[in-house]
N, C-alpha and C positions, 0 to 999 in steps of 0.2 A: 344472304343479306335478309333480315328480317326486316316486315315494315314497319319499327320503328327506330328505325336504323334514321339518325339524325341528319347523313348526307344525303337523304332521299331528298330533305326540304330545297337542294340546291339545283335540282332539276327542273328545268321549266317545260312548259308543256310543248317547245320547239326542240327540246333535248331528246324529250320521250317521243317525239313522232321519228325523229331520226333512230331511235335506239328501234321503235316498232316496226321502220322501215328494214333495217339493217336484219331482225328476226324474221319477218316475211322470206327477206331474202336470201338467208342462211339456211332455217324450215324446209325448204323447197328442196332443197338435196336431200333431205330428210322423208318430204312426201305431208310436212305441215306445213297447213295453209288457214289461215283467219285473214279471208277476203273484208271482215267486216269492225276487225282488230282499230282502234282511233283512242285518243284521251277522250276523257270523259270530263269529270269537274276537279276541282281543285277542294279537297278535305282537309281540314285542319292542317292546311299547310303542304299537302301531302295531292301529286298529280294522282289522278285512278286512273288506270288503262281500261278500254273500254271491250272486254271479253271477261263478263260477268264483276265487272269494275272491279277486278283488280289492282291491289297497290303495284306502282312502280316496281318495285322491290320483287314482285315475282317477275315482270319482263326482264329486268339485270339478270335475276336468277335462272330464267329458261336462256335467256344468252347465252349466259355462261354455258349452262349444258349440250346446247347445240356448238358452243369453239371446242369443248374437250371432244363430241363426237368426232367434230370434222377433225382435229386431234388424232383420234385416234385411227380413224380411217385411211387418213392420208398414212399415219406407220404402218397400216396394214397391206398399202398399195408396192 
C-alpha cells in the first residue's frame, strides 16, 4: 500500500493504535520490538505512526509482512 493510497484517509488514530498493538505483538515472535512505536499527528488527512513518523501505510505494510512470515513458518513447522 502506498501512502497515498486514499483508504489510508479512513483510519482513525484508534484504528492505527490497534493495528500498532497487533504489530508489537506479531514482531515479537520475530524478535521486533518498537517499545516506543504510538500515533503521532494527523497530515493532510493522513494518521503518521510515530517510529520516525511514518505514514500508516507502512504499519499495514509491515503487517502484512510479519502474517506472510508467521505464514510461512507455521508451513514450515
Amino acid at each position: 500500500m502506498k501512502p497515498t493510497d486514499p483508504r489510508i484517509r479512513h483510519f482513525t488514530d484508534e484504528h492505527i493504535r490497534t493495528l500498532l498493538a497487533e504489530v508489537q505483538e506479531r514482531g515479537k515472535r520475530f524478535g521486533l520490538i518498537w517499545p516506543s512505536a504510538s500515533t503521532d499527528k494527523t497530515l493532510d488527512g493522513r494518521v503518521l505512526v510515530c517510529f520516525n513518523t511514518a505514514p500508516a501505510s507502512t504499519l499495514l505494510n509491515l503487517l502484512t509482512l510479519l502474517l506472510d512470515a508467521e505464514r510461512e513458518t507455521s508451513c514450515d513447522s
